[in-house]
Structure formats: C-alpha cells, structure tokens
matplotlib code that plots the C-alpha trace (Angstrom):
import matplotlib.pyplot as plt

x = [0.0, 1.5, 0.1, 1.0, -0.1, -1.3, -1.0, -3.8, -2.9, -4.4, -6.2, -3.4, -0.7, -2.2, -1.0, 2.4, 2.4, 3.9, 2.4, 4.4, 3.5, -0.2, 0.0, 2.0, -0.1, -3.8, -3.5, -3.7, -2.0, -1.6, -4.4, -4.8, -1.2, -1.6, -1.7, -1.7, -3.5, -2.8, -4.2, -4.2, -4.1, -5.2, -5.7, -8.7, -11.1, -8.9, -9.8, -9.0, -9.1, -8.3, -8.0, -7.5, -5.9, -6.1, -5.2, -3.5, -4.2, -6.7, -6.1, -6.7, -7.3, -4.8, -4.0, -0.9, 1.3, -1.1, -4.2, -2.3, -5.1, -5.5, -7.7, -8.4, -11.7, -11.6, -12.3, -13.3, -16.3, -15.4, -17.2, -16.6, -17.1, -16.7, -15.0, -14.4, -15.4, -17.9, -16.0, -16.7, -15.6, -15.7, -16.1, -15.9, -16.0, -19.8, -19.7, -20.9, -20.5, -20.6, -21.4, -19.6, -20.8, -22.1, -21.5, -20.7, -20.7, -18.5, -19.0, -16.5, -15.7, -15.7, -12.2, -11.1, -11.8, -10.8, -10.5, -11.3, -9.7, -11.8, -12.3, -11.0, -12.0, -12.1, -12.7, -13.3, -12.9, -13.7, -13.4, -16.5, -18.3, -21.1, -21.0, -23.4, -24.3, -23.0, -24.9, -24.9, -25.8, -27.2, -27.6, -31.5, -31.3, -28.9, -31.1, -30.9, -31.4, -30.4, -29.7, -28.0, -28.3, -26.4, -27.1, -24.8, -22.4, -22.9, -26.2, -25.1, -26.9, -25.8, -26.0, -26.4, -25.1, -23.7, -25.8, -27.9, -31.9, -30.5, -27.2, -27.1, -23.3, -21.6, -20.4, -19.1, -21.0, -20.2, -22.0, -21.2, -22.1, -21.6, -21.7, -24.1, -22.2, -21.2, -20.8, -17.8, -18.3, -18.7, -20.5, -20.8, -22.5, -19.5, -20.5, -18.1, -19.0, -16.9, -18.8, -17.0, -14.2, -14.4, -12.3, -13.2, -12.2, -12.0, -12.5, -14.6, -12.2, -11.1, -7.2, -5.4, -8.4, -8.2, -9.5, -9.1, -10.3, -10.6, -9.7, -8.9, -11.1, -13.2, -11.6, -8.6, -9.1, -6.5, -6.4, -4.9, -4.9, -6.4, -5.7, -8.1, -8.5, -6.7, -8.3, -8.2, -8.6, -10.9, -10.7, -13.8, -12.7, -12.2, -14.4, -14.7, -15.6, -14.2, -14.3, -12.7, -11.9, -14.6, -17.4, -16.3, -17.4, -16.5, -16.8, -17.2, -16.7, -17.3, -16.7, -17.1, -19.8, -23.2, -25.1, -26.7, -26.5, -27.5, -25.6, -23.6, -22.5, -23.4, -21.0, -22.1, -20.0, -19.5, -18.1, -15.1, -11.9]
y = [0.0, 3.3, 6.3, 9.8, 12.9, 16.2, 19.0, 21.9, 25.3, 29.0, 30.8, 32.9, 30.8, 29.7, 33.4, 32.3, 28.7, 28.2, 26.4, 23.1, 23.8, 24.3, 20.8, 19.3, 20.4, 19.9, 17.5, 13.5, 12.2, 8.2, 6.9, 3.7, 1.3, -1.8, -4.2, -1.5, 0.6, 3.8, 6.8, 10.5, 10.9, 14.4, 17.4, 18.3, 16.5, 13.7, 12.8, 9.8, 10.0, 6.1, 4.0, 0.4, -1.5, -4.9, -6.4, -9.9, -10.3, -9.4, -6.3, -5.9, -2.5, -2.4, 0.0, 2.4, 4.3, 7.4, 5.9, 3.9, 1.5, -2.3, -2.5, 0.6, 1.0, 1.1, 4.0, 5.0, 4.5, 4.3, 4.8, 2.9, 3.9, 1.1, 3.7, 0.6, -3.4, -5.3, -5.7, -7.2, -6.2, -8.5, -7.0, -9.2, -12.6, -10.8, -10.1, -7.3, -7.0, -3.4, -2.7, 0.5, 3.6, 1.6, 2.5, 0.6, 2.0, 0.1, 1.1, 1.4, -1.5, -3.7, -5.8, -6.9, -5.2, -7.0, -5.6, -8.3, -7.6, -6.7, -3.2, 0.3, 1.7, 4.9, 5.3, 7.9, 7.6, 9.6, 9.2, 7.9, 7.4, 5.0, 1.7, 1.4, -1.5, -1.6, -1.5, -1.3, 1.6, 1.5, 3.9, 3.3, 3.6, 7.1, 10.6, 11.9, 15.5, 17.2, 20.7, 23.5, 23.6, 23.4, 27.0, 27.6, 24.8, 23.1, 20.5, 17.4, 14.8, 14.6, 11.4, 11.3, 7.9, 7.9, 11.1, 11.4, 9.8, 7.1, 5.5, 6.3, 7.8, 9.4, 11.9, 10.8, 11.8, 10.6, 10.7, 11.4, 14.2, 13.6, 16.6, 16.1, 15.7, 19.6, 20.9, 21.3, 23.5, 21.7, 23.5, 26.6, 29.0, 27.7, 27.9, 27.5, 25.1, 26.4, 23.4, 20.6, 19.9, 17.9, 16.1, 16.2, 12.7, 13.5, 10.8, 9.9, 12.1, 11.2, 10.5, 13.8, 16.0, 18.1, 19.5, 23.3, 22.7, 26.2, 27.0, 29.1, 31.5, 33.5, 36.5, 34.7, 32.1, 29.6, 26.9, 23.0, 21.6, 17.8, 14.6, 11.9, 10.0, 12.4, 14.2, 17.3, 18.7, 21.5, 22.6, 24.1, 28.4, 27.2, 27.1, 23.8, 24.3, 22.9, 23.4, 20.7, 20.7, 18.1, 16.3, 14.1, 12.9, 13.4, 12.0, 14.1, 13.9, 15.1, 15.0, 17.3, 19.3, 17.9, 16.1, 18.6, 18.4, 21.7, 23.6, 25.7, 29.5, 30.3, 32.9, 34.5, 34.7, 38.0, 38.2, 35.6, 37.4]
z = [0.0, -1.2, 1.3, 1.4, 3.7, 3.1, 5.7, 6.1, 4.4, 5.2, 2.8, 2.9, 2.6, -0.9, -2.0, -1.5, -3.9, -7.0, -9.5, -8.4, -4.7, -5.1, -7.6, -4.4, -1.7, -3.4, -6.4, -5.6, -9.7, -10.0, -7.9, -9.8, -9.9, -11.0, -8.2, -5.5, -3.1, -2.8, -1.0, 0.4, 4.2, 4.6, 7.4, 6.4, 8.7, 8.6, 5.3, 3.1, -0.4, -1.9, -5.1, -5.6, -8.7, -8.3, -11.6, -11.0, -7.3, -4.7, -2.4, 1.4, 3.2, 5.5, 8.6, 8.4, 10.3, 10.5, 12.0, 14.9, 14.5, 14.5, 11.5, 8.8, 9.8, 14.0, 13.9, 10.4, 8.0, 3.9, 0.9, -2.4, -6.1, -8.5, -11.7, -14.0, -14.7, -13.0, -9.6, -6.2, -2.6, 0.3, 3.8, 6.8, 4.1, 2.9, -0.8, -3.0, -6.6, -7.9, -11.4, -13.0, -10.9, -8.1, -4.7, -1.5, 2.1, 4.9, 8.4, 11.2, 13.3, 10.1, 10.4, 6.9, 3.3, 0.0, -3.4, -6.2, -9.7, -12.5, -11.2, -10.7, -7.0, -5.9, -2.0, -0.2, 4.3, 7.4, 11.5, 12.7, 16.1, 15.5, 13.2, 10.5, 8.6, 5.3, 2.1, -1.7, -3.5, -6.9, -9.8, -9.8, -5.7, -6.2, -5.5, -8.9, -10.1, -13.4, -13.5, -15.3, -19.8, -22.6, -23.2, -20.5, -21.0, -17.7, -18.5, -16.3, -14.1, -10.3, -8.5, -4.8, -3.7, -0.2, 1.6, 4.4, 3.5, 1.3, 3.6, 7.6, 7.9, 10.5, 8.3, 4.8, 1.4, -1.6, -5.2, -8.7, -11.3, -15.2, -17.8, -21.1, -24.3, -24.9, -21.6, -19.8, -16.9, -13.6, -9.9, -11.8, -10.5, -7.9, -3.8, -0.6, 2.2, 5.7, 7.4, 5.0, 3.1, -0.3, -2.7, -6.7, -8.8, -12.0, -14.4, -17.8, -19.6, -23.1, -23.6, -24.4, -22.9, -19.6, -16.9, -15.5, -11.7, -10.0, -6.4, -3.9, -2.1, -4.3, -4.4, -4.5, -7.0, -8.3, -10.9, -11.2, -14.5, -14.0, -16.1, -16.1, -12.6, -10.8, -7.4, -6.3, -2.1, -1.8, 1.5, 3.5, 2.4, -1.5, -4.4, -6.3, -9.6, -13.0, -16.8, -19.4, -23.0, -22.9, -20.9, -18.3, -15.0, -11.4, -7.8, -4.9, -1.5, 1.7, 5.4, 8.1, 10.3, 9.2, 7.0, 4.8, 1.3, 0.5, 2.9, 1.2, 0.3, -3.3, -4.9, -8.1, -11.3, -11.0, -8.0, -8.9, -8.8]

ax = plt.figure().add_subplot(projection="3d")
ax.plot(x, y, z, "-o")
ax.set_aspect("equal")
plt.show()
C-alpha cells in the first residue's frame, strides 16, 4: 500500500504557492497502480481520499502508520465507487458485486476489506463514532437530479449515492455528477462550504483532454490543470468548480460538520476574482 499525507494550508498561505506547490499540496495524480492501493491521508477533517488497482491479485485494506489503529476501519467509515469493470468487494467474508458507478458503504468497526480484480476503485474515508451496517448503492437507488443547460455549457446529471436519507453515515457523502455531451463547466455558479471539506475525482475524460479545476477563495481564486482519474482537495474556504476541453465525469466527496447536502455558500459569477 502506497500512502502519502497532506497538511492543512491557510487561505493565505495559498497566495504564496507556485504552481508546483499548489499541484503538491492539493493535487492527488496516480491513484490507480496496477496491483496497488494507494491513497491520500489528509488534514482536512482527517480525510481519506483512496484508489485500488487490483489487476492480478486481490487487495486488502490495511491500517498504516497514521491511523495507529489495529484494522483501517476502527475507527473509520469508507465509501466505495466502482469507476471501472464489474468488480466485487468482500467485507468481513460478505460479498458485493458493484457494477460500473455503483456505490458501497463500509461502516466502522468492520475488520477486513478485500478488493477483487476486475475493477477500478475509488474510496473515499472519514473518523467515525457510531457503526453502521454496510450497504450497496445503486444507480436506480442514487437521489438523482439534473440541473443546469447546454445554453450555458454546464447541462449534467448529479448522482447522490452515499448522503444522508438514502445511507445512515456518521459523516461521509459521496455521489457522482456527469456533464451532457457539450458541456464542460462543472459547480458553476461555484459555492463555498466552511462546514466541510471535499475532494473532486475526476475521471470519464477522453485520452489527451483536460481538466481546468478552480480553487482558492473566491476573491482569491487559483487553478490545477487535472488529467483523467486524478483528485483534487478543496478545503472548507475554497471554491470547487471545474471546466474541461470536454465532458467528463467526477466523484465528490465530503466529510465534516453535518449532514446537509445543500448547505452551502453560493457565490455569483461575477463576484469571482
């Protein structure tokens, strides 16, 4: 298992980054190595931002240095999004085979997680007080709303998978948003959330196409260029908003204060600096 940590940054030490630096302390490149797990320990709500590769062998979720814990999820929960093949995840010996863009919630106190091959999986974990059972979440099952046009280049279809009224969490949410053929512009108008952090996977997007992921607080804003299954932190005082050179898809999510999908602090275009 390949981990790596990420240390909380000011709004105003953002100001001070060059480019390298602000792709070192927010971008997460090379989630998925064949035959590995690797993932993102970060400082924002103690965060975990995963994928798993498993192409000739299975993979277990192990514990590591930074959670001084027996098992990986003593004292976490963890969300799965199956982002390629028919796949199938064993927790505690139960299996559950996820279809492309399926989800799977784990709750804490669950001893042993197994990646099958035949999949690409993104995971997302957070600290978590209270065990919940697992459970499988389809794409039929997902709260889905579309929103935004093509007039405006940002027609897309968000899919809430892991949220509070379909999955009992302590804190994790986790769901997927996918632009319309022709738009390109992701969470625009864009919004602020000091209650929660979030991390944006990128991924859907066509070889030699790219994403402009845009940061930063909004007077302040900065950008990341993004490559296909690559993530990006978005702490709580930062936009997250994103526009590609084509459609593509994304995973987002969150941890922190509440539940509340809708909690957030709209900003208007015109008021991006």
């Amino acid at each position: 298992m390949i981990s790596e940590v990420r240390h909380a940054i000011h709004p105003e030490g953002i100001k001070t980054l060059n480019t390298p630096q602000l792709r070192d302390s927010f971008l997460i490149p090379d989630l998925f190595q064949p035959d590995e797990i690797k993932l993102c320990y970060t400082h924002y709500d103690r965060f975990i931002a995963g994928g798993a590769n498993p192409v000739s062998k299975a993979l277990q979720l192990k514990s590591f240095n930074n959670l001084k814990a027996e098992f990986f999820l003593q004292r976490r929960e963890l969300g799965i999004i199956n982002v390629g093949g028919k796949g199938i995840v064993l927790a505690d010996g139960k299996e559950y085979a996820l279809e492309n863009k399926e989800a799977l919630y784990i709750g804490r106190g669950t001893r042993e997680v197994i990646f099958q091959p035949g999949a690409l999986y993104y995971f997302n974990s957070a600290p978590a007080h209270v065990s919940y059972p697992a459970k499988k979440i389809t794409l039929e099952a997902a709260e889905t709303v579309e929103i935004g046009s093509q007039e405006t280049c940002n027609h897309r279809t968000i899919r809430k998978l892991i949220v509070n009224g379909r999955v009992e969490t302590c804190q994790l949410q986790m769901g997927l948003t996918e632009l319309k053929p022709g738009s390109v512009w992701n969470t625009m108008p864009p919004h602020t959330h000091d209650r929660r952090m979030e991390v944006y996977f990128y991924f859907n997007l066509p070889d030699n196409q790219i994403v402009c992921h845009f940061m930063g607080e909004p007077q302040e804003t900065r950008h990341l260029f993004v490559k296909n299954n690559q993530a990006v932190i978005s702490p709580p005082w930062s936009i997250h908003s994103g526009a590609g050179t084509s459609n593509y898809s994304f995973i987002w999510g969150m941890a922190g204060e509440n539940l509340d999908y809708s909690d957030m602090d709209g900003v208007q275009p015109s008021e991006l600096r």
